[in-house]
C-alpha positions in Angstrom: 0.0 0.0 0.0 2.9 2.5 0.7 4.6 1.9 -2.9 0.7 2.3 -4.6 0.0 5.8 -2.5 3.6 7.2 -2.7 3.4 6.4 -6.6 0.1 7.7 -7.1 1.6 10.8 -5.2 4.4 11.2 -7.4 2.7 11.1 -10.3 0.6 13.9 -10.0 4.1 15.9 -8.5 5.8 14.5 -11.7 3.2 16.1 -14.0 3.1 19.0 -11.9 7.0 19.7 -12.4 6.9 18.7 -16.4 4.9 21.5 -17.3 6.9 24.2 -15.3 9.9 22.7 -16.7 8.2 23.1 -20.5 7.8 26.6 -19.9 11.2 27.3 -18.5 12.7 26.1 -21.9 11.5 29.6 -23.6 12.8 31.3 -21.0 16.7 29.6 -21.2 18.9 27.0 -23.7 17.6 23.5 -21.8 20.7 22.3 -20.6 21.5 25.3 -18.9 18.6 25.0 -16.4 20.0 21.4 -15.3 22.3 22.4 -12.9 20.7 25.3 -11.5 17.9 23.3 -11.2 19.6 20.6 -9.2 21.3 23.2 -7.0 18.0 24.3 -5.8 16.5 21.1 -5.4 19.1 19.8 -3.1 18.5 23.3 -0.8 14.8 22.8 -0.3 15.9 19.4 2.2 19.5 21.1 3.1 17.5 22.2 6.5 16.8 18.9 7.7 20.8 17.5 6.6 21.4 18.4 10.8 18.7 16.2 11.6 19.9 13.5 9.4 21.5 9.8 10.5 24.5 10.0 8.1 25.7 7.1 6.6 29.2 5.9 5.1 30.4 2.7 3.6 31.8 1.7 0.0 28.8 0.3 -1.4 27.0 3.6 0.1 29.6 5.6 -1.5 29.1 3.7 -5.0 25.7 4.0 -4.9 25.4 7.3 -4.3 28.1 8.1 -7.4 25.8 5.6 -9.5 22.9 7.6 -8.8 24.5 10.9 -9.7 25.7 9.0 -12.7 22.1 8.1 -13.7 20.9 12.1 -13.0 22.7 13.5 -15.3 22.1 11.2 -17.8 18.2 11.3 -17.3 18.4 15.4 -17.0 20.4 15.7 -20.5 17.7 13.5 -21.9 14.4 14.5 -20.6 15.7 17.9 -21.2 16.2 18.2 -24.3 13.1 16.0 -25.1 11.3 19.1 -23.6 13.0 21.4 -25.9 11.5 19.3 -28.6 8.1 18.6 -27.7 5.3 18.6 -25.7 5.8 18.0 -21.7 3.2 15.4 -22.2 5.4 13.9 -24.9 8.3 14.1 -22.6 6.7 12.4 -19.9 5.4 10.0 -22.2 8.8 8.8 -22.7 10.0 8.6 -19.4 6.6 6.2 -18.9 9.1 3.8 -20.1 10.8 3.8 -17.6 8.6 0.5 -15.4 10.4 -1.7 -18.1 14.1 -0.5 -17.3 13.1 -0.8 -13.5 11.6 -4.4 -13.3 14.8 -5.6 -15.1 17.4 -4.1 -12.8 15.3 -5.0 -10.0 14.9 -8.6 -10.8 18.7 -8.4 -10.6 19.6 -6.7 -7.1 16.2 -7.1 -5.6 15.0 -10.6 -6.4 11.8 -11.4 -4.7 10.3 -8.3 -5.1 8.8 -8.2 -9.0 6.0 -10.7 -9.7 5.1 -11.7 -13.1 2.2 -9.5 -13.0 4.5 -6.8 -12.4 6.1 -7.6 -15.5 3.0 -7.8 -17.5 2.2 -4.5 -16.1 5.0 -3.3 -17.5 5.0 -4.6 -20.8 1.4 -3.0 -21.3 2.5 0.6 -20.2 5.3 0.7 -22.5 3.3 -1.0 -25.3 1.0 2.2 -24.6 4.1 4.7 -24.6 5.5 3.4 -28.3 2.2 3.8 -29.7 1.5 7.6 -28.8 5.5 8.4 -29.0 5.6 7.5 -32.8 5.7 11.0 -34.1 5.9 13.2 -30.7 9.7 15.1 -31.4 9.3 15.7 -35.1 12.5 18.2 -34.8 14.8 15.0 -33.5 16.1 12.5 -36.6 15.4 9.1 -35.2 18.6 8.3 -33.7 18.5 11.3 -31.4 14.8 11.1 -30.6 15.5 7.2 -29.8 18.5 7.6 -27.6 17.2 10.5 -25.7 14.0 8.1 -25.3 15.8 4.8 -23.8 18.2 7.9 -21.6 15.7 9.2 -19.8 13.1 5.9 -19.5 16.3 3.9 -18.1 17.8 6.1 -16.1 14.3 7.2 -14.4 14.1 3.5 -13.6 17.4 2.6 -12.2 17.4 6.0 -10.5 14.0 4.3 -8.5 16.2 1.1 -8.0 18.8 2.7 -6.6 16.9 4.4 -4.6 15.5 1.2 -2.6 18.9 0.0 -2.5 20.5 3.2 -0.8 17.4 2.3 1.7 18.4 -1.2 1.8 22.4 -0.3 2.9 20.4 1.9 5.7 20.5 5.5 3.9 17.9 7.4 4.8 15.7 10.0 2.5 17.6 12.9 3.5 21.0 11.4 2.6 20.1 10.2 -0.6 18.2 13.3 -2.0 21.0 15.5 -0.8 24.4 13.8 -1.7 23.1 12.6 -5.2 21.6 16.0 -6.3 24.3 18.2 -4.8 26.8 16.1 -7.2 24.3 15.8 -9.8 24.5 20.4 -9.6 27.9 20.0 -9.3 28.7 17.9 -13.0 26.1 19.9 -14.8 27.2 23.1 -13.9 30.6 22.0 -15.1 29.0 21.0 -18.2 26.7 23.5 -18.7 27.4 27.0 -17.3 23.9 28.6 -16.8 25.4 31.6 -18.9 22.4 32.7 -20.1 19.9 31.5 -17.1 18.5 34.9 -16.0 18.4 36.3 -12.4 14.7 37.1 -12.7 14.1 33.5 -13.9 15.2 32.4 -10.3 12.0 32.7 -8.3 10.5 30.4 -11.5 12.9 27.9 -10.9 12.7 27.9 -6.7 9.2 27.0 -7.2 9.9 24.3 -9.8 12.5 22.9 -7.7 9.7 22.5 -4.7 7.8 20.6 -7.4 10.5 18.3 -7.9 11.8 17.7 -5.0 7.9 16.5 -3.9 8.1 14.4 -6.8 11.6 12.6 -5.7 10.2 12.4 -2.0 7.5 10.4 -2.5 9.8 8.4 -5.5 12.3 7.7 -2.4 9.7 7.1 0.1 7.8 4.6 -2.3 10.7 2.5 -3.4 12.1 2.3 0.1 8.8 1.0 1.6 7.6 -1.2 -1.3 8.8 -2.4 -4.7 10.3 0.1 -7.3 8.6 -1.2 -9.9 4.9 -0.3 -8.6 6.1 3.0 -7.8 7.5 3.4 -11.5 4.5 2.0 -13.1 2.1 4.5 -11.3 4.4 7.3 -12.2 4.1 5.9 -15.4 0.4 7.4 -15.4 2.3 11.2 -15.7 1.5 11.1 -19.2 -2.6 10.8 -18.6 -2.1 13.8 -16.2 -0.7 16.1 -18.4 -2.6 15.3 -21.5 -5.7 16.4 -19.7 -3.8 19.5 -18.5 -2.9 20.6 -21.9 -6.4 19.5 -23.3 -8.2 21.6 -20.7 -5.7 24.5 -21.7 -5.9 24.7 -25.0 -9.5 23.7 -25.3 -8.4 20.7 -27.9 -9.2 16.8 -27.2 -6.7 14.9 -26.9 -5.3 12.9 -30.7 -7.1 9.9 -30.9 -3.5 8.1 -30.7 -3.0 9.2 -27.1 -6.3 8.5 -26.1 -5.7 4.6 -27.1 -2.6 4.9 -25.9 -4.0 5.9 -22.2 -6.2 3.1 -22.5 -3.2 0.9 -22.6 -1.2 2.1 -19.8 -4.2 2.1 -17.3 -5.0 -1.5 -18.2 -1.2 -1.9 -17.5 -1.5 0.0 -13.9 -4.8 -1.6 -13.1 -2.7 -4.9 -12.7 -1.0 -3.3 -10.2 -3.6 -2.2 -8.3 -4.4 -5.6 -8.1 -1.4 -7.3 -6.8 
């Protein structure tokens, strides 16, 4: 029950955060924003680091440089992904992700995914292909596809690492912080926010309380119940946002992503079920 309600949680968070983040992209080049982005997630829980049981051991330590690993990597992609399309596009994509998550986790955490899990899986992504067919018309295939299987994987694996930080006794403080303090520190490197505006700030503070929402309940979920239920109900960010954009712009939804939605609930109904 945990893993379902911390899910469900983050998926509304998750949608929340995509269509700030769409905006933000008029307001500064994409990969610009990742860093200062991650800077100000990791101060909205930098209070509570006092408060925190810190933990230190090798696999600790090489977990939490995996994870940062896996950050950047999922920011380049879902990033740019939103400088090409639609958020609900973009978080189409990462809806993926449930397929990435019950294969690493059948690895590291066996016991924990169930074949229905797995069918689960298979229908949401069956879903995402179907409405992702022509969603980035301004990426040639290769670039669409690996920016696609960057940010589904490493959303996933970032989940599984999550439970297993848990597992080795890091707490949600410890992990949020460390990994996205790195994760600022590599992308600023990478990417100097040359052009990110100081009037843009209060626009990112508030995305960055969005986010960091989204991650607690990710963290919370995965370290309480399986990773791949909470990635498969964050799978659902796509139905969200569609509606979001529909309501906005007054427009139903393209029959595609209507079937499409079908799809992935029949995929998170099993779920629900197990």
């Amino acid at each position: 029950m945990p893993a379902i309600l911390f899910g469900t949680l983050a998926a509304f968070a998750n949608a929340a955060q995509a269509l700030i983040s769409k905006e933000l992209t008029t307001r500064a080049p994409a990969r610009q924003l990742i860093g200062v982005l991650y800077a100000a997630n990791c101060l909205v829980l930098l209070p509570l680091a006092p408060t925190a049981e810190w933990r230190w051991s090798p696999t600790i330590v090489t977990l939490h440089l995996l994870s940062v690993g896996v950050m950047v990597l999922t920011a380049i992609s879902v990033w740019d992904l939103l400088d090409a399309g639609a958020a609900s596009a973009t978080t189409t994509a990462t809806a993926l992700s449930p397929i990435p998550a019950a294969a690493l986790a059948t690895i590291v955490l066996p016991g924990l995914v169930t074949p229905l899990h797995v069918v689960a899986a298979m229908l949401v992504v069956a879903g995402v292909l179907y409405a992702l067919a022509d969603a980035f018309p301004t990426l040639d295939r290769w670039g669409r596809t690996w920016r696609i299987l960057g940010a589904a994987a490493g959303t996933g694996a970032l989940t599984v690492l999550s439970r297993l930080l848990g597992d080795a006794g890091v707490g949600l403080v410890e992990t949020y912080i460390v990994r996205t303090a790195l994760a600022a520190a590599v992308c600023v490197a990478l990417f100097p926010p040359r052009d990110v505006k100081g009037s843009d700030l209060p626009r990112l503070a508030g995305r960055s309380l969005v986010v960091t929402t989204y991650f607690v309940f990710v963290i919370l979920g995965a370290q309480s119940g399986s990773p791949v239920v909470v990635q498969t109900l964050v799978a659902t960010t796509p139905l969200i946002v569609l509606a979001v954009e529909a309501i906005r712009s007054g427009v139903a939804p393209p029959r595609r992503a209507v079937l499409a939605a079908v799809v992935v609930l029949a995929g998170v109904s099993l779920i629900l079920v197990t």
